[in-house]
C-alpha positions as CSV (number, residue, x, y, z in Angstrom):
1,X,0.0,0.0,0.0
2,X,1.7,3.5,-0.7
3,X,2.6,5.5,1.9
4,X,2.8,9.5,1.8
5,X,6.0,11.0,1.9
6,X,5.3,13.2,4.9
7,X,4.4,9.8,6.7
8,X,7.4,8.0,5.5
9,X,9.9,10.7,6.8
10,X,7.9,11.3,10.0
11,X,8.0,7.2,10.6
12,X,11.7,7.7,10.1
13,X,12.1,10.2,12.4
14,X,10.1,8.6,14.9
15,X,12.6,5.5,14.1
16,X,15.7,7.4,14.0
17,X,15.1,9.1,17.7
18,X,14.8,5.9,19.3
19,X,11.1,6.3,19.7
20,X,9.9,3.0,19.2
21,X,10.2,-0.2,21.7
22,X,9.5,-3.7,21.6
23,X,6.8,-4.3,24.0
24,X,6.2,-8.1,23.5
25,X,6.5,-11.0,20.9
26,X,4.7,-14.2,20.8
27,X,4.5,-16.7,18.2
28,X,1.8,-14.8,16.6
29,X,1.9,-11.2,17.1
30,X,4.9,-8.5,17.7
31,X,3.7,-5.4,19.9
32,X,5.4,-2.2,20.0
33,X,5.0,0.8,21.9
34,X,5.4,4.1,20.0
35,X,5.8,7.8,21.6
36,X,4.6,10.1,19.3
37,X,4.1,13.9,19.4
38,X,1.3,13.4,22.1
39,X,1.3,10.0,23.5
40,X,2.0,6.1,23.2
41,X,0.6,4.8,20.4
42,X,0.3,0.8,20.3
43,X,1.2,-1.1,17.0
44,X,0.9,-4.6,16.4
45,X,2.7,-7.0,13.5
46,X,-0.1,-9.9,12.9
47,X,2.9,-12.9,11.8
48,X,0.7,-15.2,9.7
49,X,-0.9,-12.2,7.9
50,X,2.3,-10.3,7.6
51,X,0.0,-7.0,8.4
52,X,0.6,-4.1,10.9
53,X,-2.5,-2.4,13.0
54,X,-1.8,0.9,15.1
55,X,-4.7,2.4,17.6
56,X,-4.2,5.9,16.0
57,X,-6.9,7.8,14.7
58,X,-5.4,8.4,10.9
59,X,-5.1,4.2,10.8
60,X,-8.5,4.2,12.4
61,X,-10.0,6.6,9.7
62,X,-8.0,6.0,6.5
63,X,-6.9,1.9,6.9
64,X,-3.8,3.0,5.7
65,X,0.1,2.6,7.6
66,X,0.9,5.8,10.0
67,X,4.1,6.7,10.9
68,X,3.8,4.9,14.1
69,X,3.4,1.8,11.8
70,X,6.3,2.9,9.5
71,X,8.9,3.6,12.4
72,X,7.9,0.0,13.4
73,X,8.8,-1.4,10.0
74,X,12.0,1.0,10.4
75,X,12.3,-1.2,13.5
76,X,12.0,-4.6,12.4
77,X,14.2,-4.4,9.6
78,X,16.6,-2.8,11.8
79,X,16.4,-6.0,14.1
80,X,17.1,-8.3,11.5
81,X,20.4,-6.6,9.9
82,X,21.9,-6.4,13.2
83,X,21.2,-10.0,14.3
């Protein structure tokens, strides 16, 4: 799904300031925890659908990745270089 520019950098930035943690990871699901401007925002990485899910109100509204969703992908590919 295409992704704005202005949400793409603003993931990055979220990414790049070490805004986004690893809350919890089971054998289905990978939930982070991501501070934005405001407040927390809770992302989740279904693993057998390969599809991301925020709580914020643009993925609520549109159905379509946030930066808090975007800094998570940041995140995750991050992880798996460096492992």
């Amino acid at each position: 799904m295409s992704v704005s520019k202005k949400t793409e950098r603003k993931g990055y930035w979220l990414f790049k300031q070490e805004k986004v943690k690893k809350d919890l990871e089971t054998d289905k699901r990978i939930h982070f925890i991501v501070q934005g401007e405001n407040e927390e925002r809770f992302v989740i990485f279904d693993k057998k659908k390969k599809d991301f899910s925020c709580d914020c109100e643009y993925f609520s509204l549109h159905q379509k990745p946030c930066s808090h969703i975007i800094a998570s992908e940041f995140y995750m590919e991050d992880e798996t270089k460096n492992k």
